[in-house]
KETIDREN-33884 format. One record per residue: residue in three letters; x, y, z of N, C-alpha, C in turn. Coordinates in steps of 0.02 Angstrom, whole numbers, plus 50000, padded with zeros to 5 digits. Last residue first. Layout:
ALAXYZXYZXYZ;...
//
This chain:
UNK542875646255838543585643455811543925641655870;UNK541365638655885541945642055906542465641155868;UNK540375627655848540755633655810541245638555821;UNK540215622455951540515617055929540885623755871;UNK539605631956036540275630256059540595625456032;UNK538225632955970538605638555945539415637155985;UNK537725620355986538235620955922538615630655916;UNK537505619556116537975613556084538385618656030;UNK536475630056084537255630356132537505626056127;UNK535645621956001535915629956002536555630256035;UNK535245614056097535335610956014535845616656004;UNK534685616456201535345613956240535675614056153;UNK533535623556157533915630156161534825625256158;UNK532935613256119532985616556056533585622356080;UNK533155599856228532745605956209533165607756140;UNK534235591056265533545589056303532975595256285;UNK534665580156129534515585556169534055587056183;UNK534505569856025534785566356094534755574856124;UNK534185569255876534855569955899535075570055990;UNK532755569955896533135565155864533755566155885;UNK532535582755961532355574755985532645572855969;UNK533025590155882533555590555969532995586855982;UNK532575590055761533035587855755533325585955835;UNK531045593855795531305587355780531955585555775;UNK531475607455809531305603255850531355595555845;UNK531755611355670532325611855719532135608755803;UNK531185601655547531025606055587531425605155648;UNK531635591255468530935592955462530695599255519;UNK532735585055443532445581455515531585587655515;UNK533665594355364533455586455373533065584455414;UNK533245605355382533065603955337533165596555317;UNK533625608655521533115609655502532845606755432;UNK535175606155488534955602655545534015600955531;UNK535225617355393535475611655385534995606755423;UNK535225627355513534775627955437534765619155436;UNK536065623655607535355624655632535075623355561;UNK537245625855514537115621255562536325620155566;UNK537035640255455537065635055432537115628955460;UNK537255645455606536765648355554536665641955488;UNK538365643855633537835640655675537215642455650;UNK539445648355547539525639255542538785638855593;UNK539805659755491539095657755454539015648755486;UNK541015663155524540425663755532539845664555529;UNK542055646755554541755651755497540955655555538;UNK542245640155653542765645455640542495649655590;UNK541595626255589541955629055658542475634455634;UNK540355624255473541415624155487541455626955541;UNK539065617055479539375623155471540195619955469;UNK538205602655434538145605255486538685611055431;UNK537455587955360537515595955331537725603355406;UNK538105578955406538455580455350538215588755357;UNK537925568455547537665574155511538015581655466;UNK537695554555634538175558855578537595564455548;UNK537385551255777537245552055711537835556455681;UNK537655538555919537645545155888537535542355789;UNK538905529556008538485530255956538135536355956;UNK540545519956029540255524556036539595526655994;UNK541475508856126541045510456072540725518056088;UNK543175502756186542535505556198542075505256146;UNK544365495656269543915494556235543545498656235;UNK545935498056162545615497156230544675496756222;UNK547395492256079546865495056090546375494156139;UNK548945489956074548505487256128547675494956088;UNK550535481156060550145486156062549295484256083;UNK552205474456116551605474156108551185479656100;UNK553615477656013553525475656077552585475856046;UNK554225464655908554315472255902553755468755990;UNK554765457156054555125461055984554785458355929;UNK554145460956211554425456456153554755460056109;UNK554145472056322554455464656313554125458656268;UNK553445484356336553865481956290554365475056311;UNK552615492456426552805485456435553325483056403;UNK553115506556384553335504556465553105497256469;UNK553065507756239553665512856301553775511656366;UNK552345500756175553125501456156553185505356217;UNK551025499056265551445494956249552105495956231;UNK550715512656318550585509756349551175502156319;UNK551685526956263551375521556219551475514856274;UNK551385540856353551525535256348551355530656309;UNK551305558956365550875553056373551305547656344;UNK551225575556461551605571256398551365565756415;UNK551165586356527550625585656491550835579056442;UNK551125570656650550665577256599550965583956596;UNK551575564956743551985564656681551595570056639;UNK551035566256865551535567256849551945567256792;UNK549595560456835549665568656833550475569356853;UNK549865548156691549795552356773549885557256749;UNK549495539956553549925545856578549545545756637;UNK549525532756397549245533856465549785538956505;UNK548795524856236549145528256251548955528456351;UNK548425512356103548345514856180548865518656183;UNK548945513855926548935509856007548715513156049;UNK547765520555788548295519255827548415515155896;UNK547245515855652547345514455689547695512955735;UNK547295518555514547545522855535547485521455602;UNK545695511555439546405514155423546525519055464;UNK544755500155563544665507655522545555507655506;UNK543225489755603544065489055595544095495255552;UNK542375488455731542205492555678542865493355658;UNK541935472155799542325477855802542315482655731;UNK541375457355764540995466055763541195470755797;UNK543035460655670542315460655694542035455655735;UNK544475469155743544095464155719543665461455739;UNK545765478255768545215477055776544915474055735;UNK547515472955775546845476755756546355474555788;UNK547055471055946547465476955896547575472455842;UNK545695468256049546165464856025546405474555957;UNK545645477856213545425476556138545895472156094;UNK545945481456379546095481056302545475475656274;UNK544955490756530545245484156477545335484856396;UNK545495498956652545215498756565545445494756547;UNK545075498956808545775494056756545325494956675;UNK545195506456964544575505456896545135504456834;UNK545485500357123545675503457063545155499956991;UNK544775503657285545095501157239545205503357172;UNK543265512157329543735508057359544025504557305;UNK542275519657247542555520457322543035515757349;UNK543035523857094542935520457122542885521457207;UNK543115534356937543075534157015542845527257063;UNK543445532056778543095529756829543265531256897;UNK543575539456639543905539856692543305536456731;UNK544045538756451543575539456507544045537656590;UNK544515545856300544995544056367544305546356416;UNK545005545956141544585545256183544575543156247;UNK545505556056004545765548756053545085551956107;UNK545445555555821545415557855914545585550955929;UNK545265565655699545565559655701545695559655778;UNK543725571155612544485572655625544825565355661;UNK542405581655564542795576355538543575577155566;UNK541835587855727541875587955666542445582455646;UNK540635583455864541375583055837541345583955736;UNK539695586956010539755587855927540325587855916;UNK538975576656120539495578156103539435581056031;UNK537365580256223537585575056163538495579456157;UNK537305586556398536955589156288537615581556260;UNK537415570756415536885577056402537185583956440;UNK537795555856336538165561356388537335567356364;UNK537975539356453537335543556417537685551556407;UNK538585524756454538755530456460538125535056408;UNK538845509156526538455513156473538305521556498;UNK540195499856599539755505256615539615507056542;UNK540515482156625540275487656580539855494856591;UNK541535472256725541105478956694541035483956661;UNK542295460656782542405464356716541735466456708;UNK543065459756920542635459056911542625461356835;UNK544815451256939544205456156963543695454456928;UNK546485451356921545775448056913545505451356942;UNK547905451456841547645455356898546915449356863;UNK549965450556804549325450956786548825451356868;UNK551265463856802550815457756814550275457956811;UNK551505477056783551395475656829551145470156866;UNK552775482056628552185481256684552085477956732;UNK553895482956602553745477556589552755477156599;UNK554615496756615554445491656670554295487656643;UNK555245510156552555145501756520555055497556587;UNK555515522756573554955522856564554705513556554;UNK556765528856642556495524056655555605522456641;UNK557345540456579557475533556543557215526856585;UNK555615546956550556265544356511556615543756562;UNK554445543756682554565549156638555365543956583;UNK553185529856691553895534856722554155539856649;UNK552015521256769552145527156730552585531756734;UNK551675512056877552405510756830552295516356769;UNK550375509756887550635513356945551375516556923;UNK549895500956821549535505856863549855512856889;UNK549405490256691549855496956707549575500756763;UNK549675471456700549295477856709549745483256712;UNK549265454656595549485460756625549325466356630;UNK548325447056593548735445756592549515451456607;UNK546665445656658547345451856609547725448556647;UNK545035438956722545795439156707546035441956674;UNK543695438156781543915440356727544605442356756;UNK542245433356856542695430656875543265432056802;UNK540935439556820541295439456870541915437956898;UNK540705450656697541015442256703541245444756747;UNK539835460856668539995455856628540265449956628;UNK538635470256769539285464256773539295460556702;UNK538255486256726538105480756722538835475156729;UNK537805502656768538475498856755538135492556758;UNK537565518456674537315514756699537815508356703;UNK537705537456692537785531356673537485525756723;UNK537765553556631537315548156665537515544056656;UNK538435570156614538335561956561537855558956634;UNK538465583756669538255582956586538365573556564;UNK538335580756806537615579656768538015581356712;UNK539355581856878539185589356847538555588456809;UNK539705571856897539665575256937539445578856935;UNK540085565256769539295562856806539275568256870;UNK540365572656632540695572756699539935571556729;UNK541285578356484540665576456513541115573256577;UNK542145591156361542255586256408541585585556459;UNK541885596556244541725589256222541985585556288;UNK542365608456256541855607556263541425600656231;UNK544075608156256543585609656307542785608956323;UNK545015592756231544465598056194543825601456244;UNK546355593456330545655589056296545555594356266;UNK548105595656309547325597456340546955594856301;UNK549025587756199549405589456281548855589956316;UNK548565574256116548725583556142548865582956196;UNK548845557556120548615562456136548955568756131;UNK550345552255975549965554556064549525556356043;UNK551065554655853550175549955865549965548955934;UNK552405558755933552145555155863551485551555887;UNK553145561156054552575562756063552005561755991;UNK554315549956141554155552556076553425555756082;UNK554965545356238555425542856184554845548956115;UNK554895559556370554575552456347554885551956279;UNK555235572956397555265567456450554825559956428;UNK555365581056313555915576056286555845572056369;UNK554195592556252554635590556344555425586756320;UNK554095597056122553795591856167554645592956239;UNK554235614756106554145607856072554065603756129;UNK552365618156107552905617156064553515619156090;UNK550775609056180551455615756189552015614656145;UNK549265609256105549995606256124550345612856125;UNK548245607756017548135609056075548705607556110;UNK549115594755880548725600955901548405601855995;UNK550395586855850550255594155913549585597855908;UNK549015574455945549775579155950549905581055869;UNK547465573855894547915571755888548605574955904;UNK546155578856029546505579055971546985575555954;UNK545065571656138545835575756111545975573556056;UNK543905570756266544225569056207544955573556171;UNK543405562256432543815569156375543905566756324;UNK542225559756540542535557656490542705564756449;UNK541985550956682542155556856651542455555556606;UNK540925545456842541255542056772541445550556742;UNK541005539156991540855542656946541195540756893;UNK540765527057081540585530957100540335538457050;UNK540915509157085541095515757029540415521057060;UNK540125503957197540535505857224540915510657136;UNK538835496857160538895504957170539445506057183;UNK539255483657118539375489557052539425497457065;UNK540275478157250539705479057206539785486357163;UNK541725465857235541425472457236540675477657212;UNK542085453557207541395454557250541275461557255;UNK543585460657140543395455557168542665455557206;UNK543925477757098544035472357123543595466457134;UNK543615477956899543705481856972543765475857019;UNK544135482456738543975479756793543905482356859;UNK542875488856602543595488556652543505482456699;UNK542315494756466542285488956517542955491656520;UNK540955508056388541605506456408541805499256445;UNK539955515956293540145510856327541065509556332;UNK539065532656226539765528856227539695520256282;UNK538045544456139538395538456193538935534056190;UNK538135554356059537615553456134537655549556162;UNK538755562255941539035558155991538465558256065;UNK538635567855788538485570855862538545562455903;UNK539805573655671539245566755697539415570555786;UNK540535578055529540235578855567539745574855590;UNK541395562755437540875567955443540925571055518;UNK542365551455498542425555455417541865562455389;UNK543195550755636542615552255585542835554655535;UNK544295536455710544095543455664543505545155645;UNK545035535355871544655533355825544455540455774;UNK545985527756015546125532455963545365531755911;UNK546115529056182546475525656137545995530856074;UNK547075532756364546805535256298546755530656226;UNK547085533856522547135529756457546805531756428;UNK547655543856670547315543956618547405539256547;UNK547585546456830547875542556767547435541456715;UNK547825557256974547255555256927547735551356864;UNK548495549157124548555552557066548015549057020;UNK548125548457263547875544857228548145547857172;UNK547645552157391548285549357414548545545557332;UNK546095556157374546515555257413547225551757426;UNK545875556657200545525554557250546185555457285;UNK545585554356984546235556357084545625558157135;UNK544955545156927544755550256926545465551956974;UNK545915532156793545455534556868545355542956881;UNK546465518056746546005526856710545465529056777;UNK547695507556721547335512656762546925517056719;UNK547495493656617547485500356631547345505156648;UNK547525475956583547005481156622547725488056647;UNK547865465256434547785470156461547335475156535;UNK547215453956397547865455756381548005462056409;UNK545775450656364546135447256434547095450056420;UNK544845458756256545385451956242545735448356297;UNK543305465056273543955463456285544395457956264;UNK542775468156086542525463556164543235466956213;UNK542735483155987542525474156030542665472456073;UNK542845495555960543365494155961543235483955981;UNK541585503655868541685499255932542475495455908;UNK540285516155820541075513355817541085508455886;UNK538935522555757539125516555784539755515755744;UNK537695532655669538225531055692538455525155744;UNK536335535255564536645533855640537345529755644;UNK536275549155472536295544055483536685540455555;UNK535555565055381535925561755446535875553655438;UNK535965565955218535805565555255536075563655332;UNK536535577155076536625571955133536445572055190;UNK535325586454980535805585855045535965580255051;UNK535405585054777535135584154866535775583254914;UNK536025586554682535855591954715535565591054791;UNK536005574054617536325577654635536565581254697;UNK534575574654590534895569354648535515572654655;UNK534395585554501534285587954575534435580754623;UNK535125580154376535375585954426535065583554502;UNK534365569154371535155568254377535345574854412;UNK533275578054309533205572554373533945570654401;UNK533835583154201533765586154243533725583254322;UNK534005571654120534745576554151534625580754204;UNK532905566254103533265562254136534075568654147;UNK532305578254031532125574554070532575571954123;UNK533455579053910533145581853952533055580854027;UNK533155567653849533615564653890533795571053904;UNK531595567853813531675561653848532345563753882;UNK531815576553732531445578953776531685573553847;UNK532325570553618532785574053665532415578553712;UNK531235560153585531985556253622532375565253652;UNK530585568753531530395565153592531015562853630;
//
C-alpha cells in the first residue's frame, strides 16, 4: 500500500511539474512625480527639433504590453486638447541596434538607449496604432529644474540645466492597438507628446524607486537626446545637469500594463509563431479567447503581432 501510495504522489509531482506557466497580469510603475525634474519629449513641429527622454525597465518573461501612462507638464491654463498627439518607442539596451563604435560625441554610450527603436513595438496616435486619453493632475505643479533646449554634443554637454518651470501636471493614459509583444529583456521606454502650442516636460520619478512604485535590480537614470545629437543620447543628470557631487539621477515617470505570457516561441526560431499561437491556445482555452484577453482587436491583429514579434 504504502508503495502504491508514494507512486501515487510521484506521479502527481510529475504532472505539477509538467504544467505550463501561465499568463498573468502585468503592472510596472516607476510612481508619482517627485517635482525635481521636467524634460523635453516632443514630437518636431515647425521651427522645433524632435527630443527625445528615455528611461529604463525589465521583464523577466515574455509579456504583451496594452498600456502604458505617462505625466508631464504643459503650460499654464492650457486646455488638455491642446496635446495633440502622443508616440511611443522602445529600445534596447546600447549596443544592440547600434552603430559600432560610438561617435565619441558624448562622455559615454554605457546603459544608453540603442542608437534605433525597435521597429515593431513603435505606436503613434496618428497612425491609430495607440489612443489616448488626458486627465489634469495638478493645476498648479512645479520642477525644480528643466532640460529643454541645453542638449549639447561633448565638451559642452554640462549646462546645469535650465531652471525651474510650472505648468499644468498631466496624465495622458495610453491605449496601444495591436497591444506591444516584448520578450524577456532589459529596455528603455521613450513617449513623445505633440503639443499645439508650447512644450510637453516629462516629469521625473523619485531614483530609486519606491512604493507603489515597482522598485527592480538594475535600475538605470533617464537618458535624452535631439535630433541633433542622434543617434547618441545623454545621461539627463551626470552629463548635462551635474551640479552636485556625485551629480544627480533621475527616473521619469511612467507605468505600464499587460500580461505576461511564458508560454510564447523565441524570436528567430522557426517554430517561434507556431508555438506562440499553440501556447497562447492552451492557456486561455482557445486562440480567440486569447486576442480578447490579451487586448487585440481580432484573431488575425493576434497573428501579425506575433508573426513580427518572431522575426529574428
Amino acid at each position: 500500500m504504502r508503495k502504491i501510495a508514494l507512486i501515487t504522489v510521484t506521479l502527481i509531482g510529475g504532472l505539477w511539474q509538467a504544467a505550463p506557466a501561465l499568463a498573468e497580469s502585468f503592472f510596472f510603475s516607476t510612481g508619482a512625480p517627485d517635482g525635481r525634474l521636467g524634460a523635453l519629449s516632443q514630437r518636431p513641429s515647425a521651427g522645433n527639433l524632435e527630443t527625445e527622454t528615455a528611461d529604463d525597465f525589465i521583464l523577466t518573461q515574455s509579456t504583451i504590453i496594452t498600456g502604458a501612462t505617462i505625466t508631464g507638464l504643459i503650460p499654464a491654463d492650457a486646455p488638455l486638447s491642446n496635446i495633440r498627439n502622443v508616440e511611443v518607442e522602445l529600445y534596447h539596451v546600447f549596443p544592440r541596434d547600434s552603430v559600432q563604435p560610438p561617435s565619441g560625441n558624448v562622455p559615454t554610450r554605457t546603459n544608453s538607449p540603442a542608437d534605433v527603436e525597435i521597429d515593431d513595438a513603435t505606436r503613434d496616435g496618428s497612425l491609430g496604432t495607440l489612443s489616448f486619453e488626458t486627465g489634469l493632475v495638478n493645476a498648479n505643479f512645479a520642477v525644480a529644474n528643466t532640460v529643454v533646449s541645453g542638449i549639447n554634443k561633448k565638451p559642452n554637454n554640462v549646462t546645469h540645466g535650465e531652471g525651474p518651470a510650472s505648468g499644468e501636471a498631466v496624465e495622458i493614459e495610453i491605449t496601444f492597438n495591436p497591444p506591444i509583444i516584448l520578450s524577456a529583456d532589459h529596455y528603455f521606454f521613450r513617449p513623445e507628446a505633440l503639443l499645439s502650442d508650447g512644450n510637453f516636460l516629462y516629469l521625473s520619478a523619485p531614483r530609486p524607486i519606491v512604493p507603489p512604485g515597482t522598485p527592480f535590480l538594475g535600475d538605470l537614470q533617464a537618458w535624452i537626446r535631439n535630433s541633433d545629437l542622434a543617434p547618441d543620447w545623454l545621461r539627463i543628470g551626470t552629463d548635462i545637469i551635474n551640479n552636485t557631487t556625485p551629480p544627480p539621477t533621475f527616473n521619469m515617470t511612467f507605468s505600464l500594463t499587460g500580461n505576461t505570457v511564458p508560454g510564447t516561441g523565441t524570436p528567430g526560431q522557426a517554430n517561434c509563431h507556431g508555438e506562440s499561437i499553440s501556447g497562447l491556445a492552451a492557456q486561455f482555452g482557445g486562440i480567440d479567447a486569447a486576442a480578447s484577453a490579451l487586448g487585440f482587436s481580432s484573431v488575425q491583429a493576434l497573428h501579425d503581432s506575433f508573426r513580427a514579434f518572431c522575426e529574428p
